[in-house]
C-alpha positions as CSV (number, residue, x, y, z in Angstrom):
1,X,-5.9,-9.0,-13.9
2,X,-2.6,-7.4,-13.4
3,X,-1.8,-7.8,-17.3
4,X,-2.7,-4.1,-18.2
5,X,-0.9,-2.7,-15.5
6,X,2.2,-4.3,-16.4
7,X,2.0,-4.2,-20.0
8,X,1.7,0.1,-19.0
9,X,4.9,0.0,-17.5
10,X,7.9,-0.2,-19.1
11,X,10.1,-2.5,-17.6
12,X,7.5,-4.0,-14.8
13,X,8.2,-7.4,-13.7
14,X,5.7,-9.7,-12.4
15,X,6.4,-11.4,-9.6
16,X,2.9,-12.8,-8.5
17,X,3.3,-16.4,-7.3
18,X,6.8,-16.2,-7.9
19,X,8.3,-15.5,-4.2
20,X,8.7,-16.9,-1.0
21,X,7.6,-14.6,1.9
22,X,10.8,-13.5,2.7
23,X,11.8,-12.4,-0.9
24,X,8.5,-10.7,-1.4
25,X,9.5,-8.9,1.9
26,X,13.0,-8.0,0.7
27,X,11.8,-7.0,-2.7
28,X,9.1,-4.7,-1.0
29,X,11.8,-3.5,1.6
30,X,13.5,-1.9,-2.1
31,X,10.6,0.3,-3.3
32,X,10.2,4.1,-3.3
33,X,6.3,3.5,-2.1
34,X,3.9,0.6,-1.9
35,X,0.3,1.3,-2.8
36,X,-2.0,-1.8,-2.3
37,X,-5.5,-2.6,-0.5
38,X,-5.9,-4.4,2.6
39,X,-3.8,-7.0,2.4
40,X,-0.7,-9.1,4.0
41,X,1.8,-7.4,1.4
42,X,0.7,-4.2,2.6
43,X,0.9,-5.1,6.5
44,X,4.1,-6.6,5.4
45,X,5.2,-3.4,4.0
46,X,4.5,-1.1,6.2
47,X,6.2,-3.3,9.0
48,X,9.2,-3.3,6.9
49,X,9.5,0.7,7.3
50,X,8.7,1.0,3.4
51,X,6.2,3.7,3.2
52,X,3.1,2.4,2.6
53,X,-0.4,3.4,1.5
54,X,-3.4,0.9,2.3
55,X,-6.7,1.4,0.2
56,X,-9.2,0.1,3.0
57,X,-12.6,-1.0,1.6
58,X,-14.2,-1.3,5.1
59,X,-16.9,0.4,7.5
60,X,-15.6,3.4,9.8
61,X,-15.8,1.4,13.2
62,X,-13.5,-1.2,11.6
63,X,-10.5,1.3,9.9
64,X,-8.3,1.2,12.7
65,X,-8.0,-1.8,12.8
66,X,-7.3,-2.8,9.5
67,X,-4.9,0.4,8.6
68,X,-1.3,0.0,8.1
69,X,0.9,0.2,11.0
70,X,4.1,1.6,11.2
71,X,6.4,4.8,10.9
72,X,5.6,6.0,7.5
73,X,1.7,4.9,6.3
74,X,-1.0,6.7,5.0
75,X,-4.9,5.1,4.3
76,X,-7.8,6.0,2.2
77,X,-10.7,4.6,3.4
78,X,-13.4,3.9,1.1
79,X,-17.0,5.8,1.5
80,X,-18.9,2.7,2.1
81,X,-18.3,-1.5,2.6
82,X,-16.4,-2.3,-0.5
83,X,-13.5,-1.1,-2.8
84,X,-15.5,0.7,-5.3
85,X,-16.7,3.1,-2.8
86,X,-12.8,4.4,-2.5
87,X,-12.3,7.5,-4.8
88,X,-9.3,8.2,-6.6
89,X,-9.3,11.8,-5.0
90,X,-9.3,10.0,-1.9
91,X,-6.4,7.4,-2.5
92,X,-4.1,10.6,-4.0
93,X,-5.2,12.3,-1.2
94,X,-3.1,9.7,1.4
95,X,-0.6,9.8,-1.1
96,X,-0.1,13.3,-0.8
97,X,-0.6,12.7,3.2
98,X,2.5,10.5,3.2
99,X,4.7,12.5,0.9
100,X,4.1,15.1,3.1
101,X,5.4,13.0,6.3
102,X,8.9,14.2,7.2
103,X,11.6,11.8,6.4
104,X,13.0,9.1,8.8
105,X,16.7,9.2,9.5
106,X,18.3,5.7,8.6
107,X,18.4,3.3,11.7
């Protein structure tokens, strides 16, 4: 599924399958942003301080739980139960959300 992204993007690697927990965490701990749905890679990014975007295909009552947590995330919440429901205006809409988020002084 990944294979049009990738072949889109000069230089992408693919990495699925490829890593250990750890090395998908220090790899993740490396990029500028991470945009992904629901997902252990995204909890594990935005626990890692790496900003982070969750796309949440989920009911209302249910988004706080499942958002991202830590110093730098953004969500988008879909308009309904599934992913398809989650428009592109509102995914670029969290991006814009984060971007705007003041930057963190180094630890």
């Amino acid at each position: 599924m990944a294979t049009p992204l990738l072949n889109a993007i000069p230089g992408a690697i693919d990495l699925c399958g490829k890593l250990t927990l750890p090395e998908a965490a220090a790899c993740i701990q490396r990029c500028a942003i991470y945009i992904g749905n629901d997902s252990g890679l995204m909890h594990l990014a935005a626990a890692s301080g790496t900003p982070t975007i969750g796309l949440c295909g989920t009911t209302i009552d249910r988004a706080e739980e499942m958002a991202p947590a830590g110093k730098r995330v953004a969500w988008a919440l879909a308009d309904g139960p599934s992913m398809e429901a989650l428009s592109v205006n509102d995914a670029y809409a969290a991006c814009v959300r984060l971007l705007e988020m003041p930057a963190l002084s180094p630890a």
